[in-house]
C-alpha positions as CSV (number, residue, x, y, z in Angstrom):
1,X,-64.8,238.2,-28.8
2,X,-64.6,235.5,-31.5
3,X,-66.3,232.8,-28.4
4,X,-68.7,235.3,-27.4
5,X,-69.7,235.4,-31.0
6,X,-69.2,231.2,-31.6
7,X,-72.3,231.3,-28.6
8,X,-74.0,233.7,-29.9
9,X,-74.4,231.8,-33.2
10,X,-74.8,228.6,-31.0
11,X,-77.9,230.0,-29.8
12,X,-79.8,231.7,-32.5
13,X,-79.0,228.0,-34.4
14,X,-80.6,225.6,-31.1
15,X,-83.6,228.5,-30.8
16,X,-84.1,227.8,-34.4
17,X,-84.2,224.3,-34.5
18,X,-86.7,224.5,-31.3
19,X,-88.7,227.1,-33.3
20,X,-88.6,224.5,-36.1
21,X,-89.3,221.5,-33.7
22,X,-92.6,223.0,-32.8
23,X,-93.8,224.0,-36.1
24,X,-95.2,221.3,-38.3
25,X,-97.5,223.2,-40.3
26,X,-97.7,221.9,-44.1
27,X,-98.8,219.5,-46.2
28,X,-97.1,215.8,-46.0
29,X,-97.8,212.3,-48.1
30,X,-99.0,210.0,-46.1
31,X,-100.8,206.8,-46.3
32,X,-101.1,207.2,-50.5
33,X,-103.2,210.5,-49.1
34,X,-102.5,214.3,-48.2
35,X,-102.1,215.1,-44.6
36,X,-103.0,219.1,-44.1
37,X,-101.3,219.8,-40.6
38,X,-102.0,223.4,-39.3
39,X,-100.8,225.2,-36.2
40,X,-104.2,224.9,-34.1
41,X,-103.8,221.4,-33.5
42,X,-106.0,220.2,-36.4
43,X,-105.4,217.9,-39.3
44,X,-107.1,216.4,-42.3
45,X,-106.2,213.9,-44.5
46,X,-107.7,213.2,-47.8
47,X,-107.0,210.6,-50.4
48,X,-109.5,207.8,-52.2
49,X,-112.6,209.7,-51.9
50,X,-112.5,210.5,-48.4
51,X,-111.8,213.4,-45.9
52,X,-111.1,212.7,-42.1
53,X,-110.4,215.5,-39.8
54,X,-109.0,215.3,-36.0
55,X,-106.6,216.6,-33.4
56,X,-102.7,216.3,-32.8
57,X,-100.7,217.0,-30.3
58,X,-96.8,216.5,-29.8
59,X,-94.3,215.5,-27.4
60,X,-90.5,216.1,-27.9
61,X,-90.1,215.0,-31.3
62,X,-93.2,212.6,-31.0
63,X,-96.6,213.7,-33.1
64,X,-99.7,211.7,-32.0
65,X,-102.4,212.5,-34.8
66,X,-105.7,211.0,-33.5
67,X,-108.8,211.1,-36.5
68,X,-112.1,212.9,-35.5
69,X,-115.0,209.7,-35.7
70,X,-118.9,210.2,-35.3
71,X,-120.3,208.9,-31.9
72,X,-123.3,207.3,-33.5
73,X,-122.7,204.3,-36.4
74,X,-126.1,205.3,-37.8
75,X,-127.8,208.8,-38.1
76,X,-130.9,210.0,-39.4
77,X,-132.4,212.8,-41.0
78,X,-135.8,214.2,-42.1
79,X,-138.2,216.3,-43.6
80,X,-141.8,216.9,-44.1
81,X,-142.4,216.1,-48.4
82,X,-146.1,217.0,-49.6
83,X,-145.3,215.3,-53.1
84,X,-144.7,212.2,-51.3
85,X,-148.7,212.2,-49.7
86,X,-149.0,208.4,-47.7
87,X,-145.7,207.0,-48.6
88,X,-141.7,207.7,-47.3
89,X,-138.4,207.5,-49.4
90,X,-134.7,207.1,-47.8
91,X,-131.7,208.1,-49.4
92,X,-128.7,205.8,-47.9
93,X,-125.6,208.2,-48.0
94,X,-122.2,207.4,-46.2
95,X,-121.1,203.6,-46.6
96,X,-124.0,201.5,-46.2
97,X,-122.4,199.7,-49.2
98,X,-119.1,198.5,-47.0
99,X,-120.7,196.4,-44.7
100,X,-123.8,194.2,-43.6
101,X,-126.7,196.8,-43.0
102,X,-130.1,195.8,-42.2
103,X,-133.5,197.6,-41.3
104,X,-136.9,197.0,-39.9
105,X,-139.6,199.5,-40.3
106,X,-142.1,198.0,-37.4
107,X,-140.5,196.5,-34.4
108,X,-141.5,193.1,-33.4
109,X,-141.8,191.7,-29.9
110,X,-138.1,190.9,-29.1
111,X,-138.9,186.9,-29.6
112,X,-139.7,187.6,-33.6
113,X,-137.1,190.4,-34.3
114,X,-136.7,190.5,-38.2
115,X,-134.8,192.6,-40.0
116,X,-134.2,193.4,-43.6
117,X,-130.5,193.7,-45.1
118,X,-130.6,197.2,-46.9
119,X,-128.6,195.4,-50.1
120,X,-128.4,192.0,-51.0
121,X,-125.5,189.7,-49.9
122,X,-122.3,190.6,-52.4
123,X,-123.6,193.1,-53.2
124,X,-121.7,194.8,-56.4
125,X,-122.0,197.4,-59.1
126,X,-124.1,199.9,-57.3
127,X,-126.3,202.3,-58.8
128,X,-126.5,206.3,-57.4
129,X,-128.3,207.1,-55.6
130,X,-129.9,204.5,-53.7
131,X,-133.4,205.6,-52.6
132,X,-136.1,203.4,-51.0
133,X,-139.8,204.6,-51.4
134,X,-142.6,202.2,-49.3
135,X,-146.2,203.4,-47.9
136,X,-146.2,205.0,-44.3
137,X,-147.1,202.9,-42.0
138,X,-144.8,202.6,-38.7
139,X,-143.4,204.8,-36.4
140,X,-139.9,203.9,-35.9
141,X,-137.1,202.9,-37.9
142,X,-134.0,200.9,-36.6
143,X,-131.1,199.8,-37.8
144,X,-128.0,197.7,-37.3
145,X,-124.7,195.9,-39.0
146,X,-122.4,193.3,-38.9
147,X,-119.0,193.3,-39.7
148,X,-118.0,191.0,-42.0
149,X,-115.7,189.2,-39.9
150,X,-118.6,188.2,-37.0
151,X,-121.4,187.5,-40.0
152,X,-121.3,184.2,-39.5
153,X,-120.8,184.2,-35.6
154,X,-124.1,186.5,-35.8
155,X,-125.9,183.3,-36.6
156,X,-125.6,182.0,-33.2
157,X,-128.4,181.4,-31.0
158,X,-127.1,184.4,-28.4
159,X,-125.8,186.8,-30.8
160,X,-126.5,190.3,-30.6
161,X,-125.6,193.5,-32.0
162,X,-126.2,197.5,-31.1
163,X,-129.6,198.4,-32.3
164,X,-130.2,202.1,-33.3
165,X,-134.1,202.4,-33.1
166,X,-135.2,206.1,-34.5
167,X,-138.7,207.5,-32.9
168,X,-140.4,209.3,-36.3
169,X,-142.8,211.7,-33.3
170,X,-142.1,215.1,-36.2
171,X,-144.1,212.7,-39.0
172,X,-141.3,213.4,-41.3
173,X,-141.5,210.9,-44.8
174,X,-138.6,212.4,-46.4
175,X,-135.4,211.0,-44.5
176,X,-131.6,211.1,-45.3
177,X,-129.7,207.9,-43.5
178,X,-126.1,208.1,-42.7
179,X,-123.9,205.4,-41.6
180,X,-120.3,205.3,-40.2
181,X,-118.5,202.1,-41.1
182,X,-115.1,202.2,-38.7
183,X,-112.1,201.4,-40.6
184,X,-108.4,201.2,-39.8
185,X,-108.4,204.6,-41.9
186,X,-109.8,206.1,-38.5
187,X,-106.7,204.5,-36.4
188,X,-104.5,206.8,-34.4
189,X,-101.5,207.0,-35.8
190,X,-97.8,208.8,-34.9
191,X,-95.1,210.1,-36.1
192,X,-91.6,211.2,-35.5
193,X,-90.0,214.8,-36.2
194,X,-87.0,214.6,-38.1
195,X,-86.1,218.2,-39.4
196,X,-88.5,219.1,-42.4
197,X,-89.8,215.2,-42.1
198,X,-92.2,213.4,-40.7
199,X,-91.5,209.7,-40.0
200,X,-94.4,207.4,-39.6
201,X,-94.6,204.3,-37.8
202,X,-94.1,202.1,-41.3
203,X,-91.0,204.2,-41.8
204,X,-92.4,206.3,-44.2
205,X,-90.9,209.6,-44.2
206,X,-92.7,212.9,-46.2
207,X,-91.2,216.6,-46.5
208,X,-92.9,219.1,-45.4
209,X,-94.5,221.2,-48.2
210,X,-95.7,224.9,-47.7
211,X,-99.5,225.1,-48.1
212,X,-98.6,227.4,-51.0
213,X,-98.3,224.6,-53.1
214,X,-102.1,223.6,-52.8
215,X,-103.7,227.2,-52.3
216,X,-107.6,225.8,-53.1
217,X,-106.9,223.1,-51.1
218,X,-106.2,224.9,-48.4
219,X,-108.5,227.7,-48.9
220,X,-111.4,224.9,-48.9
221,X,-109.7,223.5,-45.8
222,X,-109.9,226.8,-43.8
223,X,-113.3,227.1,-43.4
224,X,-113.3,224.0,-41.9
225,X,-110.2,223.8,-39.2
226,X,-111.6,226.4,-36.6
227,X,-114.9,224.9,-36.4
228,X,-116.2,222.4,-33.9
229,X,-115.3,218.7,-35.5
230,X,-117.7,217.2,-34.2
231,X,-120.6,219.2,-35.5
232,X,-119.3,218.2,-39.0
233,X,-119.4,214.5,-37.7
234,X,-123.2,214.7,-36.2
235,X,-124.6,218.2,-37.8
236,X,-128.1,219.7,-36.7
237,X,-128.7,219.8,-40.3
238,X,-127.6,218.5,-43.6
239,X,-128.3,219.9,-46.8
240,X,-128.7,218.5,-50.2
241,X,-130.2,218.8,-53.9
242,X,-133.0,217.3,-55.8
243,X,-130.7,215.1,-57.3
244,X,-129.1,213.9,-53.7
245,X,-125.5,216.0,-53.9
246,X,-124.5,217.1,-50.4
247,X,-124.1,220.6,-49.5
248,X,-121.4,220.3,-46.7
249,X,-121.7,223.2,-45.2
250,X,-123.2,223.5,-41.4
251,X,-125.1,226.6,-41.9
252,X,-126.6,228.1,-45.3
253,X,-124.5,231.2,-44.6
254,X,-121.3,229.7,-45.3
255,X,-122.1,229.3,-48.8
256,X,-122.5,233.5,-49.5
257,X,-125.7,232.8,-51.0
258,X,-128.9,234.5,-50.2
259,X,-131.4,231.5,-49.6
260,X,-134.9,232.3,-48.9
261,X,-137.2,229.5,-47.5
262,X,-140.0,228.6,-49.4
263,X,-142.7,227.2,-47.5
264,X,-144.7,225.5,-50.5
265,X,-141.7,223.7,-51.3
266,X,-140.7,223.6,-48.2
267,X,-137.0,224.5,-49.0
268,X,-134.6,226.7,-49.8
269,X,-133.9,228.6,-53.0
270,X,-131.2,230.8,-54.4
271,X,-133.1,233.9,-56.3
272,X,-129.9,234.8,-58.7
273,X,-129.7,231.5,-60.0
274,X,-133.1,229.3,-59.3
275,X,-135.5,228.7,-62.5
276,X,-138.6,226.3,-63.0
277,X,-135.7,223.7,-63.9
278,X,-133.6,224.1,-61.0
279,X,-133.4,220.6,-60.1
280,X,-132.3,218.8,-63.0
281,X,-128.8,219.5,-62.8
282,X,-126.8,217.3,-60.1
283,X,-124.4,220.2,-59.5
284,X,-127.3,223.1,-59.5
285,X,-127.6,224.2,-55.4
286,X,-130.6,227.1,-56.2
287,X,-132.6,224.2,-55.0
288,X,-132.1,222.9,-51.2
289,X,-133.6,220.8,-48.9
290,X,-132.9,220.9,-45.6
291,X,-133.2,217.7,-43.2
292,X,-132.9,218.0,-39.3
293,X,-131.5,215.4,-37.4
294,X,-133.6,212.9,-35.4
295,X,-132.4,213.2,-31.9
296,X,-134.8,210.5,-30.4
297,X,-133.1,207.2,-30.8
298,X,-132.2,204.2,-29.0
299,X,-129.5,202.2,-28.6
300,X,-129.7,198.7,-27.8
301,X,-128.3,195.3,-27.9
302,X,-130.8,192.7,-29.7
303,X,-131.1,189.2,-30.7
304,X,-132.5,189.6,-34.3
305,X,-132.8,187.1,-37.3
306,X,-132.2,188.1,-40.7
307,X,-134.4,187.8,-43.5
308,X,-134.0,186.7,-46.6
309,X,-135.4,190.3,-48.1
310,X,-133.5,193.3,-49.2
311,X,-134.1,196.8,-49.8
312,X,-131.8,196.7,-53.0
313,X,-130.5,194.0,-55.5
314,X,-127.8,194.9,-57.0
315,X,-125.3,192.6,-59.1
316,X,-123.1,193.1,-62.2
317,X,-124.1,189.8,-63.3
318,X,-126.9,189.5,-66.5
């Protein structure tokens, strides 16, 4: 009796430690960040400003956690602005600011392909939000970078780089840019499954903490992990104020809000709370514009020189 009871314990212990094998759910340090694992195979981690979302998947005691990135390095967005009459304006969101970006309004012949950096070279002490206004009078936009580390290769005779070459055919003069600088933040990265630990390839180990201990984060978190990733990486729409904050939702719905289009503003306003100075408050959303992404682009590699010209100057020095 007492050995049929010994195996009986034997196996409610091993099915418990298989039970807790497979479930990693919780919130982990990682990285100087918070990792958010969840049951359905998606994670996020957050930490200095950023968020990045992806998949995981694990083997034995081995967790492969493999970050979510955009397909395109440059997006663009637009809308149609009446105030704005013969002219354009671009907002540069994402992280134009972390590398060498350039632009050309009106492309050349390949032979005399010049483009503009977006900010000056060491570049520093930024001002928000960095908008561009210039008369209307091209059809296309494209962009490029260089990483730091092949700037000065890129002065070479044969030096090329991708080319993203936007096709303005909706007329739109009111255009949100977005740019995905890859980083080693973006690396897949794995871990080992040591009890209530995870153990990172640095040997860094983290406890697992119950999501209990970071309800709103979670709570924000959840609308987010049983959605399709990759619409949050290259939305139909994005959504922002006056004042340039981003609404990141994918739909207008998600915020609970009733929004009613207004076609002489052609945006959307929030009855309960819009008034005539809806608009001057950076965190006021009564107010929204919406900008639809521009599907016709290009992508190809080009010879280009660089001049000396920049969108922005910005410098700390007086």
């Amino acid at each position: 009796m007492f050995r049929k009871i010994t195996v009986a314990l034997t196996v409610i212990f091993l099915s418990s430690q298989i039970y807790a094998q497979k479930s990693i759910e919780g919130l982990y340090k990682y990285n100087g960040g918070t990792l958010a694992v969840f049951d359905n195979s998606v994670f996020f981690l957050a930490g200095y400003g950023t968020m990045i979302m992806g998949k995981w998947e694990q083997q034995n005691s081995t967790i492969t956690f493999t970050p979510s990135k955009p397909k395109q390095t440059f997006q663009l967005f637009g809308r149609h602005n009446n105030n704005l009459k013969d002219s354009i304006r671009i907002y540069f969101d994402g992280k134009f600011d972390d590398g060498n970006t350039f632009i050309q309004f009106k492309k050349t012949e390949a032979k005399d392909f010049v483009m503009d950096r977006i900010f000056n070279e060491e570049a520093n002490c930024f001002s928000f939000p960095s908008v561009y206004k210039r008369k209307s009078d091209f059809s296309s936009i494209s962009f490029t970078d260089i990483p730091f580390d092949l700037l000065e290769e890129s002065a070479k005779e044969n030096r090329k780089r991708p080319v993203y070459t936007f096709s303005n055919q909706e007329n739109y003069n009111d255009f949100i840019a977005i740019y995905f600088h890859d980083n080693p933040n973006y690396n897949e990265f794995t871990a080992r499954q040591k009890g209530r630990f995870l153990v990172f390839e640095d040997d860094e180990s983290s406890e697992q903490v119950p999501f209990s201990s970071l309800e709103e984060f979670i709570e924000f978190l959840e609308k987010y992990r049983h959605q399709d990733l990759d619409k949050h990486l290259t939305p139909d729409e994005l959504y922002y104020n006056p004042l340039y904050n981003h609404l990141e939702v994918l739909s207008l719905k998600e915020t609970g809000y009733n929004y009613i289009y207004n076609a002489e503003k052609n945006a959307y306003i929030e009855p309960l709370n819009y008034s005539e100075d809806s608009g001057e408050d950076f965190h006021d959303f009564s107010l929204i514009y919406s900008f639809k992404a521009m599907r016709d682009f290009s992508i190809v590699e080009e010879k280009f020189k660089i001049s000396k010209k920049s969108l922005f100057y910005y410098t700390c020095d007086k």
